[in-house]
C-alpha positions, 0 to 999 in steps of 0.5 A: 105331562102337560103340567110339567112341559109349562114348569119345565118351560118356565125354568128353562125361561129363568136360566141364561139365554144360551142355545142349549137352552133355546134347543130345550124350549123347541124340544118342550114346545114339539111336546106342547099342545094347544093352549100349553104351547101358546103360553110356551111361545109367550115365556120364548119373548121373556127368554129372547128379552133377556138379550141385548145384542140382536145378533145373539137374540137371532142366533137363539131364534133360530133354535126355536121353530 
């Protein structure tokens, strides 16, 4: 399972930055342990990258613990 929590993470990371998606990365990162969940938390600053405006970069962060 391991294998596919990192996958799944990375593709979520690649779609639009919406909540439901930002809900699916703390889903995956519940899942994750040790090192998977790191790299889980380094692809979450690539997906918040992704938006402009604070308030929605803050609204997304929220979703994720």
């Amino acid at each position: 399972m391991s294998k596919g929590v990192v996958e799944t993470a990375q593709e979520i990371v690649n779609q639009s930055p919406t909540i439901e998606n930002a809900r699916r990365l703390n889903r995956l990162i519940r899942a994750a342990k040790g090192e998977e969940k790191d790299f889980i938390y380094d692809l979450v600053e690539s997906f918040l990258m992704q938006v402009e405006e604070p308030g929605q970069r803050d609204a997304l962060l929220k979703e994720i613990d």
